[in-house]
Every structure is written in C-alpha cells, then in structure tokens.
Backbone bond lengths (Angstrom), bond angles and torsions (degrees), N, CA, C in turn:
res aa  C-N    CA-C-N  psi(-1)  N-CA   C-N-CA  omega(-1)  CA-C   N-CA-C  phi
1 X - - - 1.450 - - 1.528 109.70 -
2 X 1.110 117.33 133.96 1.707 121.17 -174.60 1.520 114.60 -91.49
3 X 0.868 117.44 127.52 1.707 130.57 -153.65 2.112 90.49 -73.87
4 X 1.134 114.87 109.73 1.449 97.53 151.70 1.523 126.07 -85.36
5 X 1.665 96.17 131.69 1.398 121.66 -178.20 1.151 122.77 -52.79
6 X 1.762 120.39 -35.15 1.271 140.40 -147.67 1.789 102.03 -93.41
7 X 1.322 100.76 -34.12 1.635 126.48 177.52 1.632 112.32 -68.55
8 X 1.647 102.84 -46.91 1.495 115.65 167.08 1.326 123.84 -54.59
9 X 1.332 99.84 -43.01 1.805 99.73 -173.83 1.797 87.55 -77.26
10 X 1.292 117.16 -80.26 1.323 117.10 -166.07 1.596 134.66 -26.31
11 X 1.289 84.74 -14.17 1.781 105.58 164.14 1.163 133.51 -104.35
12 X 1.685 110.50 -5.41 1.205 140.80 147.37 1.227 115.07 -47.73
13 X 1.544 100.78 -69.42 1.786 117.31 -159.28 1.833 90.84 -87.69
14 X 0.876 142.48 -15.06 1.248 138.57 167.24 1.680 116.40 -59.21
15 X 1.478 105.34 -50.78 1.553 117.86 -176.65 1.217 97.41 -63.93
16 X 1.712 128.32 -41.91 1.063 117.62 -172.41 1.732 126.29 -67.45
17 X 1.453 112.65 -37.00 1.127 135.98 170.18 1.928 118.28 -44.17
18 X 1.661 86.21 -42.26 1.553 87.08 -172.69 2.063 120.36 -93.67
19 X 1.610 86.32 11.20 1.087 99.86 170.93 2.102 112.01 -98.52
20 X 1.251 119.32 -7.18 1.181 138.35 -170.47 2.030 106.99 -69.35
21 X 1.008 133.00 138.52 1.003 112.52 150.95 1.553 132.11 -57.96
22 X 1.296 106.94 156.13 1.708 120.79 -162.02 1.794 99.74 -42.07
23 X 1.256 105.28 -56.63 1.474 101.95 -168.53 1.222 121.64 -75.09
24 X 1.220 122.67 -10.08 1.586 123.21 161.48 2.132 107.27 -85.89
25 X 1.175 120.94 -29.88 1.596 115.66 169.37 0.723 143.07 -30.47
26 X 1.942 121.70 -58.32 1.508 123.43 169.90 1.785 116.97 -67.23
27 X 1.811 98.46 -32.07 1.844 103.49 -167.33 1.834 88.40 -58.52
28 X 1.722 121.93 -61.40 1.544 126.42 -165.75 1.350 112.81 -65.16
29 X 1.381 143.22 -12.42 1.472 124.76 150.32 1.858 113.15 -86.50
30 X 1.142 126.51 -40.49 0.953 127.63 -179.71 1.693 103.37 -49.42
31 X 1.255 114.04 -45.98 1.480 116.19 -154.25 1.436 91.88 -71.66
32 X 1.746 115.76 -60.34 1.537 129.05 -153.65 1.316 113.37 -72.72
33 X 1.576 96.40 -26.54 1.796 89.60 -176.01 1.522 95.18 -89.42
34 X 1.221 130.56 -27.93 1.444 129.81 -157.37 2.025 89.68 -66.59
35 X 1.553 97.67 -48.23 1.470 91.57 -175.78 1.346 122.48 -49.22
36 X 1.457 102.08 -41.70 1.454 115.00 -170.47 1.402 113.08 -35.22
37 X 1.857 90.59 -52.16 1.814 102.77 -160.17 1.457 111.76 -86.25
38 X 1.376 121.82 -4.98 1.531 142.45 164.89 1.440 102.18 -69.49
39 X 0.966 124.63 -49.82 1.640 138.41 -165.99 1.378 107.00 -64.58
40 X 1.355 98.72 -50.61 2.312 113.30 179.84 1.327 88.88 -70.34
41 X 1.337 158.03 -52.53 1.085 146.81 160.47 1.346 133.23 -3.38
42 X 1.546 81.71 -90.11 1.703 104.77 170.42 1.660 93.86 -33.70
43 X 1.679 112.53 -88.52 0.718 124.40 -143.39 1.920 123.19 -50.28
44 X 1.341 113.90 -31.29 0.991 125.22 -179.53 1.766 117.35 -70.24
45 X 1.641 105.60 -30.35 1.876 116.06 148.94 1.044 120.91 -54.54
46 X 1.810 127.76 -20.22 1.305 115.26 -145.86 1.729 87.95 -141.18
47 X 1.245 130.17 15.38 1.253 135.84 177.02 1.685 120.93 46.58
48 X 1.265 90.23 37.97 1.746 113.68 168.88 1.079 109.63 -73.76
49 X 1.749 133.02 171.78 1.249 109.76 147.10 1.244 121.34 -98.41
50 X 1.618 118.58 137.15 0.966 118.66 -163.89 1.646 110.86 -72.44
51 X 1.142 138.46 -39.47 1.302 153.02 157.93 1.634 103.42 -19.72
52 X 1.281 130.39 -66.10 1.294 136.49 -147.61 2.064 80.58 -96.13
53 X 0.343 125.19 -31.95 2.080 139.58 174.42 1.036 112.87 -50.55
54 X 1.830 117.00 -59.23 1.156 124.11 168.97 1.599 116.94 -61.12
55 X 1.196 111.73 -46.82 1.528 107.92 -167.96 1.694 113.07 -87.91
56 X 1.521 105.16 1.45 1.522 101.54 152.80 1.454 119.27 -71.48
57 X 1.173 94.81 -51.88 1.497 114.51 173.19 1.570 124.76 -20.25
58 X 1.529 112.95 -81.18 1.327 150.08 128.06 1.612 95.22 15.30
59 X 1.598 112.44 -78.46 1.488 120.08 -152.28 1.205 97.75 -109.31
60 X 1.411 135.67 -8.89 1.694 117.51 179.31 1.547 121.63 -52.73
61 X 1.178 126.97 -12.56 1.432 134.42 166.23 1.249 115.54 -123.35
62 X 1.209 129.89 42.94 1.291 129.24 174.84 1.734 115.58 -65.24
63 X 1.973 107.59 -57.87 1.129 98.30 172.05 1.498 121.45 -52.68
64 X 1.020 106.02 -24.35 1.702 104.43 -151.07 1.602 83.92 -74.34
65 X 1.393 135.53 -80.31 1.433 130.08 170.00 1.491 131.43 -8.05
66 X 1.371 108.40 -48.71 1.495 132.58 -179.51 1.543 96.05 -64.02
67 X 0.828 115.71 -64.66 1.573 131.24 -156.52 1.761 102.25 -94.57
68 X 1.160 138.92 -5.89 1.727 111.21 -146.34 0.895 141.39 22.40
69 X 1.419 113.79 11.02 1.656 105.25 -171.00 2.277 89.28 -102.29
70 X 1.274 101.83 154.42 1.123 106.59 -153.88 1.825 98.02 -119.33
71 X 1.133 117.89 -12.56 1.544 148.35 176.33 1.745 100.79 -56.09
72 X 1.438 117.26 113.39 1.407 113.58 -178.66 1.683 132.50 28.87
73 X 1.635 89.32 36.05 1.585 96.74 -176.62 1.792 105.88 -70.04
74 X 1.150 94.12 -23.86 1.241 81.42 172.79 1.698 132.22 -56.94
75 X 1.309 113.83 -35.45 1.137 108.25 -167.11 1.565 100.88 -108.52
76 X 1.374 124.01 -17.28 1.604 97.18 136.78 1.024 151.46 -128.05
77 X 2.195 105.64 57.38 1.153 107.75 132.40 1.332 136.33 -47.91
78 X 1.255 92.18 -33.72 2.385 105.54 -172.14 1.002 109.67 -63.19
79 X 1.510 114.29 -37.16 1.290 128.38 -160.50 1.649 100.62 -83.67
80 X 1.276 105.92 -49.18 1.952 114.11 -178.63 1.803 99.54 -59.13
81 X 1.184 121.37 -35.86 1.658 132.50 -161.15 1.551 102.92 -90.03
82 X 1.274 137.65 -51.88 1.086 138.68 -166.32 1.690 114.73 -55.58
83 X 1.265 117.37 -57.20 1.476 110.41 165.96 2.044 112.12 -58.95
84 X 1.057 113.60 -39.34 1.425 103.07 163.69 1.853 120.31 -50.58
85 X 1.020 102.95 -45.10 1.279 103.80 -178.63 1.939 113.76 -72.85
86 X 1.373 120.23 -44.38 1.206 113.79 146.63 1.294 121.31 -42.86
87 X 0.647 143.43 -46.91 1.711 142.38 -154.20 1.891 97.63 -72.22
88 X 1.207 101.27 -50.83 1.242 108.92 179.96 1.486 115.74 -38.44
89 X 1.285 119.33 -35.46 1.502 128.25 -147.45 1.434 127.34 33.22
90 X 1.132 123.19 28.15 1.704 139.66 174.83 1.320 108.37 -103.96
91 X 1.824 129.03 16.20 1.533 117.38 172.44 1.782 113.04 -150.00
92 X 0.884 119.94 124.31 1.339 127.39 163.50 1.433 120.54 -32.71
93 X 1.610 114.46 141.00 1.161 130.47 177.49 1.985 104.32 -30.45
94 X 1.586 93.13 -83.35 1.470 107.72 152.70 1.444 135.76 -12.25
95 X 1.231 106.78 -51.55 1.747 123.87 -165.62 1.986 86.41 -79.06
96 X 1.134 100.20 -45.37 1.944 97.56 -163.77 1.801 95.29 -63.39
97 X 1.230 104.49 -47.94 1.608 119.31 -163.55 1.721 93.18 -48.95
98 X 1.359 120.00 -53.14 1.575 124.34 -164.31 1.566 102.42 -95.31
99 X 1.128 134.65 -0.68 1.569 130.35 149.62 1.675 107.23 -63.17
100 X 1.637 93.67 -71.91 1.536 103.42 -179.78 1.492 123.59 -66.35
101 X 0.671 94.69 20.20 2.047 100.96 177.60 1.753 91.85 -107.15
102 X 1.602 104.18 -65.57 1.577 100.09 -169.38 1.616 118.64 -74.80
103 X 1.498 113.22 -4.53 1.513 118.12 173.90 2.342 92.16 -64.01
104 X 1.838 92.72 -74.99 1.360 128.30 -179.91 2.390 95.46 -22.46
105 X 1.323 103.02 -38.66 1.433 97.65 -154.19 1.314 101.35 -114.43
106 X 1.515 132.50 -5.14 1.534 143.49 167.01 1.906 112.00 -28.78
107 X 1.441 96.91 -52.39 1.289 112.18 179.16 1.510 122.85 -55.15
108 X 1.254 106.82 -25.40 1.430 110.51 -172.95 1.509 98.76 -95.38
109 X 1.245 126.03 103.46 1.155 127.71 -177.33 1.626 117.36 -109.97
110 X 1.410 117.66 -14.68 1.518 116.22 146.16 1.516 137.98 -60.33
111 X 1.851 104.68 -21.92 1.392 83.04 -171.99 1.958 93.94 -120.44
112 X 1.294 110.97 168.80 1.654 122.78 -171.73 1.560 91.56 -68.64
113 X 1.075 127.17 169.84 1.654 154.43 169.42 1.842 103.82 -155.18
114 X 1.682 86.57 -160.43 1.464 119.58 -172.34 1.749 100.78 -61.22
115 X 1.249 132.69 148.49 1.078 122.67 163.77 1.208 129.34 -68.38
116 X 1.231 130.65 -16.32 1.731 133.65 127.98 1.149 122.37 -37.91
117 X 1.341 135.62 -17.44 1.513 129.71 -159.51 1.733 100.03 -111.67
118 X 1.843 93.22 -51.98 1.449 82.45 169.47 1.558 120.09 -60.13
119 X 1.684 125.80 -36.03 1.543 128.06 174.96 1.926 109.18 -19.42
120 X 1.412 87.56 -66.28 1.375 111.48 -167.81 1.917 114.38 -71.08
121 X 1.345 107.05 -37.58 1.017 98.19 141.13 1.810 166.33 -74.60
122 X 1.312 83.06 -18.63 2.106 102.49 147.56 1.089 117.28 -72.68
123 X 1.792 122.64 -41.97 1.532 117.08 -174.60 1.527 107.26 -62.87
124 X 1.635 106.46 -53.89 1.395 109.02 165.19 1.913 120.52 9.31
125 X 1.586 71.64 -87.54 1.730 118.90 -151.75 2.118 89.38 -66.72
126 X 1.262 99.22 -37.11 1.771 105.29 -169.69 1.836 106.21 -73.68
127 X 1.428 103.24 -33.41 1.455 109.04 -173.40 1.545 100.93 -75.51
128 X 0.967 108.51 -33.87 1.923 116.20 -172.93 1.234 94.52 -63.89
129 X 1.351 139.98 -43.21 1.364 141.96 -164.45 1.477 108.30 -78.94
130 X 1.375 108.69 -44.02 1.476 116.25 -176.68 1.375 110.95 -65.81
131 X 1.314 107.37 -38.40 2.066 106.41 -174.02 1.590 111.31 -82.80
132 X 1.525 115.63 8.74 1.341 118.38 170.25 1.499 97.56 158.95
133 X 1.650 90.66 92.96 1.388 117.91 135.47 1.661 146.49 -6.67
134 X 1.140 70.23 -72.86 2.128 86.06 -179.93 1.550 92.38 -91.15
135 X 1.038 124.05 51.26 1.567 121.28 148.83 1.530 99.40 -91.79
136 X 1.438 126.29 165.82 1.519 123.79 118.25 1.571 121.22 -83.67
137 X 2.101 85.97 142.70 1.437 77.89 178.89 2.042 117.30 -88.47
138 X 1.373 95.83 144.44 1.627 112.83 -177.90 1.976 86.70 -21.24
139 X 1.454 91.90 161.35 1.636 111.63 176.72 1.293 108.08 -60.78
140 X 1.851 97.62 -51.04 1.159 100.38 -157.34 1.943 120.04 -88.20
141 X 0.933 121.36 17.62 1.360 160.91 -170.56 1.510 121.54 -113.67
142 X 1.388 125.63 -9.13 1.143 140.99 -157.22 1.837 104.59 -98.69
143 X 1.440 99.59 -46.52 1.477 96.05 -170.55 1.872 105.03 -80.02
144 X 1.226 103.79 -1.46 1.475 101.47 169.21 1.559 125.06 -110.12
145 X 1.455 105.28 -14.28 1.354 107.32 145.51 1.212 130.34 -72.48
146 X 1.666 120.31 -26.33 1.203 93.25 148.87 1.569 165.88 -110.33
147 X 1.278 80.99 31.36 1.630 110.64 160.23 1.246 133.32 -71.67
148 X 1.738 101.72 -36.96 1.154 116.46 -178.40 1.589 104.98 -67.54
149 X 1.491 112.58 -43.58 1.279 127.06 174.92 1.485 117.09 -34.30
150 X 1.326 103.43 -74.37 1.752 122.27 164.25 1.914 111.44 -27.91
151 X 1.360 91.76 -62.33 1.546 106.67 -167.21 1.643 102.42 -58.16
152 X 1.114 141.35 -39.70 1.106 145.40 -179.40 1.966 120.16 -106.85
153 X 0.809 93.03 10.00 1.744 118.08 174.53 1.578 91.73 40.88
154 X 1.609 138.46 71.33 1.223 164.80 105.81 1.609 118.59 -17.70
C-alpha cells in the first residue's frame, strides 16, 4: 500500500493546530488547508506537481501559527518544516529543497521564482481573498491578483 504524503503532512499540521490557542485554530486550518487545496489547483492548470503544491501549502505558515509572530515567518517556516519533512522519510533530498524554497519565498510576492514558489504564492494571495472578500487586496498584491483573475476567468 503506498503511503500518502498529503495525509502525512496534514496530520502533521493538524497536531500542530490543535495545540494552538482557540483563537488562532479555526483562522490556521481554514487558511493552511484552504491553501493547500488552492495550491493543487493552481498547480494542476499550470503543470506543477500538484502533490509537492499541496504540502507547501499545508506548511507555508506553520511558524507563523505556532508562534503568532508574523515577522519573517516565512523563512522560518522552511526552516521549522524541513526537519519535519525529513523525519518523515517519504521525500527526497530535492523534494524538501523545493517545498522549502517555495514555503521560505511565498512572502515575496513582487518578484517571479520557481514555478512552485509562484504556485504557492497565488494560492497564498487567492485563499486570503476567499476567507474574506470585502477586504481590499494589499497594493502591492494587486497586479498579481490580477492575473490570477485573467488566468482563471474570475
């Protein structure tokens, strides 16, 4: 029987979640899993893999959840995630390197990356929109929403 990966992490980031106080719980599954399944999305339009997409997804805010502090969580989420993902022994040298690069680079949403990085960075930016609407989106976030818009005829 072949171990799903996607199940592994999600039970990862689940344990982690239910260790969170109450008022951070519903925002960190709603957000992480919502990304997750935004991410397999993207990715499956855009001939990513969706597998390695989802489980960025999943963990791109892990620190930030864990911790509240919201200050370069990005880059150590990768850093908090990467020995998790070893431990597992279900991913390639490779496979960790291109999770944790596009977790590590999510944040930078002005400039292009890996096509994994951007994945995770549209789902990002698409899930933020989806969990509340009547926001505006940030300025600087705008010219890639509306691409995303275009790209998915939104």
């Amino acid at each position: 029987m072949e171990i799903n990966r996607i199940e592994v992490i999600s039970a990862v980031v689940s344990e982690m979640i239910a260790t969170l106080p109450e008022e951070r719980r519903q925002k960190a599954y709603i957000h992480l899993f919502g990304t997750a399944q935004t991410a397999g999305l993207i990715a499956l339009r855009r001939g990513v893999n969706a597998e390695l997409a989802q489980i960025s997804g999943l963990l791109h805010d892990y620190r930030k959840y864990l911790t509240g502090v919201d200050e370069k969580h990005a880059e150590e989420s990768a850093d908090a995630v990467m020995p998790i993902l070893a431990k597992t022994g279900l991913f390639s040298v490779c496979e960790i390197g291109n999770i944790t690069r596009a977790i590590a680079n999510h944040s930078d949403k002005e400039n292009v990356g890996l096509p994994l990085d951007e994945v995770l960075k549209d789902a990002d930016i698409l899930q933020h929109v989806l969990q509340n609407t009547t926001l505006p989106i940030r300025d600087k976030y705008e010219k890639r929403f509306e691409k995303l818009k275009k790209e998915f005829s939104l």
